[in-house]
C-alpha positions as a Markdown table, in Angstrom:
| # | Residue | x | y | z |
|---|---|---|---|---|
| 1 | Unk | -14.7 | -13.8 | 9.0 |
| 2 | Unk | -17.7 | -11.7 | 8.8 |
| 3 | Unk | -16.9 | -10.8 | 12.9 |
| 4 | Unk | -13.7 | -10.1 | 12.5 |
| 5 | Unk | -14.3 | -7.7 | 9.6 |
| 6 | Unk | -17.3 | -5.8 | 11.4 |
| 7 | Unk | -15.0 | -5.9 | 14.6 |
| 8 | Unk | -12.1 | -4.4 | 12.8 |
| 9 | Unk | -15.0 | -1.6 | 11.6 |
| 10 | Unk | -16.1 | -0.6 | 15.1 |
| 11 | Unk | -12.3 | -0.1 | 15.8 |
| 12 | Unk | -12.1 | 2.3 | 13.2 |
| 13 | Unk | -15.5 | 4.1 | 14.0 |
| 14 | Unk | -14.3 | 4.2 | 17.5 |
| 15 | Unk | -10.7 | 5.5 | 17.3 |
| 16 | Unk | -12.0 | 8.3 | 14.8 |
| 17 | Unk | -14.6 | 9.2 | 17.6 |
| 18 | Unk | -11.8 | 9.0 | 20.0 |
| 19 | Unk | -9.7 | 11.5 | 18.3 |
| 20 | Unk | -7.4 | 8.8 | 17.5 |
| 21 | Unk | -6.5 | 8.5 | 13.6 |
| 22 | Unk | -3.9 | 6.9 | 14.2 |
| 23 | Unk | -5.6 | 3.5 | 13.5 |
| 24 | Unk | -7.4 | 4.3 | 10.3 |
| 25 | Unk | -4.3 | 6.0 | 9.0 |
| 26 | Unk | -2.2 | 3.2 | 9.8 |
| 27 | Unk | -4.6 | 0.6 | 8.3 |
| 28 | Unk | -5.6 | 2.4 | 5.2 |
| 29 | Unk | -1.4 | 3.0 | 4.8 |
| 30 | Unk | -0.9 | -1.1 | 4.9 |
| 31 | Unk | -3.6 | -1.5 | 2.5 |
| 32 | Unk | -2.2 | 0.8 | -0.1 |
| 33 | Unk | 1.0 | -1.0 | 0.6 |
| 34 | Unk | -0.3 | -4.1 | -0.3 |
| 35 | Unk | -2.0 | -3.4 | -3.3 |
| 36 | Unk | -0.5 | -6.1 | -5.1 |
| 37 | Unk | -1.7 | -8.7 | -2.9 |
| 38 | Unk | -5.4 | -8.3 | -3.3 |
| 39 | Unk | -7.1 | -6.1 | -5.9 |
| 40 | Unk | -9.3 | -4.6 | -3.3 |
| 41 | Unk | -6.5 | -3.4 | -1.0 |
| 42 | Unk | -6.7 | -0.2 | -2.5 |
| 43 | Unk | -10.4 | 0.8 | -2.9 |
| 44 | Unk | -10.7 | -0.4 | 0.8 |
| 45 | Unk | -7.2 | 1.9 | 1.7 |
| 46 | Unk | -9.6 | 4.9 | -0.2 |
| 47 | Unk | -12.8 | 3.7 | 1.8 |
| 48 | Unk | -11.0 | 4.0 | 5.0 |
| 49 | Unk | -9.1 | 7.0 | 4.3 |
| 50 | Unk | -12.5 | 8.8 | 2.9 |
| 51 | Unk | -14.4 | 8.2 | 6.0 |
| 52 | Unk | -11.2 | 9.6 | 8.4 |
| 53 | Unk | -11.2 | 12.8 | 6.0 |
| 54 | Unk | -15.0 | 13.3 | 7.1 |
| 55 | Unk | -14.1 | 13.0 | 10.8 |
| 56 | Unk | -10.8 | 15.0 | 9.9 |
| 57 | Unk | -10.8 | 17.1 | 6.6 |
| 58 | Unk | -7.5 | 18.8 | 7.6 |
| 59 | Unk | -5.9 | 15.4 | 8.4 |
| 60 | Unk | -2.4 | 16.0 | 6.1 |
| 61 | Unk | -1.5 | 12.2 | 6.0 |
| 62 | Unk | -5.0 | 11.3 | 4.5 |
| 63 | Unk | -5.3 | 13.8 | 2.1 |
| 64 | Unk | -1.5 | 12.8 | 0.9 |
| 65 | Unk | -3.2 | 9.1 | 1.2 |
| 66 | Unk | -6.1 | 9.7 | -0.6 |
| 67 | Unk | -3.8 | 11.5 | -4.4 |
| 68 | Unk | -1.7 | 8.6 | -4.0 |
| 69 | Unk | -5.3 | 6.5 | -4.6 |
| 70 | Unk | -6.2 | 8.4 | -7.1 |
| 71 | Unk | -2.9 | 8.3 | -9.3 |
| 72 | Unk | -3.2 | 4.4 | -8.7 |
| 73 | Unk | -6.6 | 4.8 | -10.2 |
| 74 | Unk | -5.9 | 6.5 | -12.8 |
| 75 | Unk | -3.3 | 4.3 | -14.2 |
| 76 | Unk | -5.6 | 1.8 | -14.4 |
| 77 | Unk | -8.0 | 3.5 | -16.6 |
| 78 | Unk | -8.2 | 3.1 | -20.5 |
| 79 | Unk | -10.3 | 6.5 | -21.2 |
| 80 | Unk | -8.7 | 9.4 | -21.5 |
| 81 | Unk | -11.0 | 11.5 | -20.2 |
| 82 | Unk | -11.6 | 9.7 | -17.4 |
| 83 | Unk | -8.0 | 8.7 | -16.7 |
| 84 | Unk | -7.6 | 13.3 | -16.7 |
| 85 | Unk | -10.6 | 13.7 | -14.5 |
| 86 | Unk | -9.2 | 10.8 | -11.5 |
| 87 | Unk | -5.5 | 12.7 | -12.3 |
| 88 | Unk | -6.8 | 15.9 | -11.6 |
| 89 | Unk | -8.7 | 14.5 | -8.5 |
| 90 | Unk | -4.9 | 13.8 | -7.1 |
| 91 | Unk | -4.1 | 17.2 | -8.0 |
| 92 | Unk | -7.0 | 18.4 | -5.6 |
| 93 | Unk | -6.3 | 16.5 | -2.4 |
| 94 | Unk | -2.3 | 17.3 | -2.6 |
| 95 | Unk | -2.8 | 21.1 | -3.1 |
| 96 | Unk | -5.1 | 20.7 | -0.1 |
| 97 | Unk | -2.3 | 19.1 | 1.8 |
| 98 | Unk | 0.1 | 21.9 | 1.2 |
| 99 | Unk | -2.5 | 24.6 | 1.5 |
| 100 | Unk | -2.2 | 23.1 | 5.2 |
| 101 | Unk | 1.4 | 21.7 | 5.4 |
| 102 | Unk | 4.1 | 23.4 | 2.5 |
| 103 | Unk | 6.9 | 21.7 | 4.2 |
| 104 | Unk | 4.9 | 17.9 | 3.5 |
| 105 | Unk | 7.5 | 16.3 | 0.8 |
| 106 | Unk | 5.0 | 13.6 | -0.1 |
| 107 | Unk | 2.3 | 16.8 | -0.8 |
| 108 | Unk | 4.6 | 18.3 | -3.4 |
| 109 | Unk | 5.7 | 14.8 | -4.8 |
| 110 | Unk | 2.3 | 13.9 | -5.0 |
| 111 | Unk | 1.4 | 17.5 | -6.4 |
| 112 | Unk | 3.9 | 17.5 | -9.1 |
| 113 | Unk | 3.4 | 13.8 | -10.1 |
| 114 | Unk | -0.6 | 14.2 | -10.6 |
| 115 | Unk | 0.2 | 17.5 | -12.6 |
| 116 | Unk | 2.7 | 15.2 | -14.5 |
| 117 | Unk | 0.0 | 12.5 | -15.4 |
| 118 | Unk | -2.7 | 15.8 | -16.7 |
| 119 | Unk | -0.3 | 17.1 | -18.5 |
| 120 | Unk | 0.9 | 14.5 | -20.5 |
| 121 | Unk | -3.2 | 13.9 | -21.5 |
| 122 | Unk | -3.6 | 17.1 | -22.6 |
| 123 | Unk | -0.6 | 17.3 | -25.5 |
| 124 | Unk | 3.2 | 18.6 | -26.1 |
| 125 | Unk | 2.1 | 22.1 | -25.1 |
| 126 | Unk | 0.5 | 22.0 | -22.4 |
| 127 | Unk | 3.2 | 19.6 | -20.9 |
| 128 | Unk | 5.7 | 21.8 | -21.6 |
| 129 | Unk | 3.4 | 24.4 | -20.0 |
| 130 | Unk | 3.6 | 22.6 | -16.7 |
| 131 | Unk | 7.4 | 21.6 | -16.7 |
| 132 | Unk | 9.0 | 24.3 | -14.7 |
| 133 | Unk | 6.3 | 24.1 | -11.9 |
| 134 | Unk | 6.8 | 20.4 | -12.1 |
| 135 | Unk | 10.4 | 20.6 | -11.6 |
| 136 | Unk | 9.7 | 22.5 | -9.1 |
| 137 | Unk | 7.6 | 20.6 | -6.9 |
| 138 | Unk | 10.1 | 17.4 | -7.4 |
| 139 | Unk | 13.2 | 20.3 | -6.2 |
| 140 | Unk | 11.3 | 21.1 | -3.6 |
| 141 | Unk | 10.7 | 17.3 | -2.2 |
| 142 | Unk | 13.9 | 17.0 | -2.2 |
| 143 | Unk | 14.9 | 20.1 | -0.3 |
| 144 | Unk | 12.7 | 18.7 | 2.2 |
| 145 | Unk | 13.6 | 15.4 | 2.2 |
| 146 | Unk | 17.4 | 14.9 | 0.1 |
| 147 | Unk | 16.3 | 10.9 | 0.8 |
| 148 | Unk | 12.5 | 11.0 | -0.4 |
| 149 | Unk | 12.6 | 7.4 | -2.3 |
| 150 | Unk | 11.1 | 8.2 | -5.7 |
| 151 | Unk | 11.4 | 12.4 | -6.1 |
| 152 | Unk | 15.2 | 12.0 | -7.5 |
| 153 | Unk | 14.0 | 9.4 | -9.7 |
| 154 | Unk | 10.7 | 11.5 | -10.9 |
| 155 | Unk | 13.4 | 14.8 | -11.6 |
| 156 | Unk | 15.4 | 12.2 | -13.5 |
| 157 | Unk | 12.3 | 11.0 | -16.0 |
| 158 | Unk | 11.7 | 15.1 | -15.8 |
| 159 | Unk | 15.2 | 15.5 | -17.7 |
| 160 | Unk | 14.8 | 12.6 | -19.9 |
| 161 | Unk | 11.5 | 13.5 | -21.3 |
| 162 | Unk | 11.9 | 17.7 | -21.5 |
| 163 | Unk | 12.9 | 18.9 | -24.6 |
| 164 | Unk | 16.8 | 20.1 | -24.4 |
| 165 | Unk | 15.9 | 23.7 | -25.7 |
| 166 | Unk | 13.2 | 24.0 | -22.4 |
| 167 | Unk | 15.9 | 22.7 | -20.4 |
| 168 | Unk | 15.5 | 18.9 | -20.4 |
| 169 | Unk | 19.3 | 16.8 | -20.0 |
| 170 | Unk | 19.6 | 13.0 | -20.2 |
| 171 | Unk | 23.5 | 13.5 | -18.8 |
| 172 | Unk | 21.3 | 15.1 | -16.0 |
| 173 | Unk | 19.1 | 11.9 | -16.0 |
| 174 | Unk | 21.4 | 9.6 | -15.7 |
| 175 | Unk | 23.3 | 11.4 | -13.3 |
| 176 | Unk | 20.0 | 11.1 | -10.8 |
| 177 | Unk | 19.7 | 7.6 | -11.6 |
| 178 | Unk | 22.5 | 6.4 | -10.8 |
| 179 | Unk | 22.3 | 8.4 | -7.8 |
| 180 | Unk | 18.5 | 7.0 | -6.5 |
| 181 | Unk | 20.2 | 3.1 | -7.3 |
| 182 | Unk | 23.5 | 4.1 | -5.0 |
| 183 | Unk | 21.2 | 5.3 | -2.4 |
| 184 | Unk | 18.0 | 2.6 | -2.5 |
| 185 | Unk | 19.9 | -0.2 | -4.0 |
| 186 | Unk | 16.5 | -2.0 | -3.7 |
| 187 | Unk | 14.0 | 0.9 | -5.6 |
| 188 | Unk | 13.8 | -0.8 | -8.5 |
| 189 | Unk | 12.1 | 1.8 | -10.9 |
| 190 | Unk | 15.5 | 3.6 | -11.2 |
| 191 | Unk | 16.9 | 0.2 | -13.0 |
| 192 | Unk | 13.8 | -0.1 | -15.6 |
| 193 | Unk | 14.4 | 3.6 | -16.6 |
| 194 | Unk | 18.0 | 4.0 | -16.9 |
| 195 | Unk | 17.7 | 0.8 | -18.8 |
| 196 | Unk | 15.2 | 2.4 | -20.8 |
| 197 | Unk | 17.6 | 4.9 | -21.6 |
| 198 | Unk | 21.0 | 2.2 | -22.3 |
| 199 | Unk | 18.2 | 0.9 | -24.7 |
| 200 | Unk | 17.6 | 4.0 | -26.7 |
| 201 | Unk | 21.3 | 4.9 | -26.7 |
| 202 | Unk | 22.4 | 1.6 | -28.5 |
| 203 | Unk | 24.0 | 0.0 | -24.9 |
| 204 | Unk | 22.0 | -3.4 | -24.8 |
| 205 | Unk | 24.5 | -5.5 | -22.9 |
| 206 | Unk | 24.4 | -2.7 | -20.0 |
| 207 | Unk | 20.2 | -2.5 | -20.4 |
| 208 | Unk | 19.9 | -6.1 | -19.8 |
| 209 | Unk | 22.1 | -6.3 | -17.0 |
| 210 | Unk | 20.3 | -3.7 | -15.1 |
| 211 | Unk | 16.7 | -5.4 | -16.2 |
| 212 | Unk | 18.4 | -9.2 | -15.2 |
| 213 | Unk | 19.2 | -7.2 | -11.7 |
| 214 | Unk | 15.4 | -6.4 | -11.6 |
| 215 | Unk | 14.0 | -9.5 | -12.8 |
| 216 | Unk | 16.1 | -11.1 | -10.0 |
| 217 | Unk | 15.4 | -8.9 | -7.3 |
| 218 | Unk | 14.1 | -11.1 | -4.4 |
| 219 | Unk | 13.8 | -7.9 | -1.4 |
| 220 | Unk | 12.5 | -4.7 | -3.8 |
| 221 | Unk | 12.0 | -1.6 | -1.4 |
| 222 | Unk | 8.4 | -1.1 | -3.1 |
| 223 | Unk | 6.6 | -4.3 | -3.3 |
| 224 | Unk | 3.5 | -2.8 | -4.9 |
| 225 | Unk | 5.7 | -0.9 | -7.5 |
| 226 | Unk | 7.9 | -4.3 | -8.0 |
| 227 | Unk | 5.2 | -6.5 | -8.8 |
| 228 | Unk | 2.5 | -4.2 | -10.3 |
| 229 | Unk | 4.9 | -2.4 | -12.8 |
| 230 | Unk | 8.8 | -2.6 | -12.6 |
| 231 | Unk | 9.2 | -6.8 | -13.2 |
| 232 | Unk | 6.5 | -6.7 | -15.8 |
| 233 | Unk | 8.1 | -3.8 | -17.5 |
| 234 | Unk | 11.8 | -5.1 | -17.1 |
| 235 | Unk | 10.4 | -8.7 | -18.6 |
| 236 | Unk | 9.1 | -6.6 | -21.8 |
| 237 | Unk | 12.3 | -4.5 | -22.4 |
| 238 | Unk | 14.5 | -7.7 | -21.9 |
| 239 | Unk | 12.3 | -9.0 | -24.3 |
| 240 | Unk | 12.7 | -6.3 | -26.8 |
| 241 | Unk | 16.3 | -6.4 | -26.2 |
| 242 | Unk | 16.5 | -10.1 | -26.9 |
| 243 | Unk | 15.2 | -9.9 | -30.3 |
């Protein structure tokens, strides 16, 4: 094993001298991928990513690569300050993305969903601060890319959350949620929230259907998200719901 690893580092090492990122990019994107499958995937996806930034600082993929990590990380942190400081980290690497490519969708997804995450540490006011540039990152993915998996779901939790009087709309929620779930049938966050929203308007039976859909999912369009988050939290609300 200890061959193959060290082999698979000289491939790296050499396709980065090469010119070729290709490779790492590739390797470090499966690893991310798979995060649910080993709980190292993801530091090694940052490892590999961090050393093809050295030999490539303006690389647009890696630095997208890299705020993805560091949202992943800072989910799974219990200290606020420290959960703000890996947030704001994400921030960094996706404004250096668009700095270098403004029509990247995943840079202003990336952007406006690490601004998201800082904002929401730092109080009511300061999140209602950030909402329009927010929402305007997420509009912005999705003049890009009208198909970007997750944006029209993130503009949808965006509606939800706003206040009505700063222009928040859960008729405009639900109206993007049921969108993302005609569209990725299989994108299984759009199910947990618009449940999360039947559950807060009184509809159980129509909540539990959509978590039961969820739960029962056997081909979810993102594993990681499936496994690490989305079936855990539909099992909970069900749960709730059941009571």
């Amino acid at each position: 094993m200890l061959k193959i690893v060290n082999l698979f580092c000289l491939i790296i090492i050499a396709s980065l001298s090469a010119g070729d990122s290709s490779v790492p990019y590739t390797r470090a994107l499966e690893l991310f991928n798979n995060r649910h499958l080993e709980k190292d995937n993801a530091l090694k996806a940052k490892e590999i990513t961090v050393q093809l930034l050295e030999a490539e600082p303006e690389n647009v993929k890696a630095l997208v690569l890299i705020a993805r990590y560091y949202m992943f990380a800072g989910e799974r942190l219990e200290k606020e300050e420290e959960k703000r400081t890996t947030y704001e980290k994400s921030v960094e690497y996706a404004k250096k993305a668009l700095k270098l490519d403004e029509k990247s969708p995943d840079a202003h997804f990336y952007h406006a969903a690490a601004l998201g995450r800082c904002a929401q540490l730092k109080g009511i006011f300061n999140a209602i601060g950030s909402a329009g540039e927010i929402k305007k990152e997420f509009e912005r993915t999705l003049e890009l890319d009208p198909k970007h998996p997750i944006a029209k779901i993130a503009l949808a939790n965006y509606f939800y959350q706003v206040p009505g009087f700063f222009g928040g709309s859960t008729e405009k929620a639900i109206e993007l949620l049921k969108e993302s779930m005609e569209t990725h049938p299989n994108l299984t966050m759009a199910y947990v929230d618009m449940a999360r929203i039947y559950k807060n308007q009184g509809k159980k039976k129509e909540a539990k259907e959509l978590l039961q859909k969820v739960i029962e999912n056997q081909t979810p369009a993102i594993a990681a998200n499936f496994y690490l988050y989305d079936k855990k939290e539909a099992e909970a609300l069900l749960k709730e719901l059941e009571k």
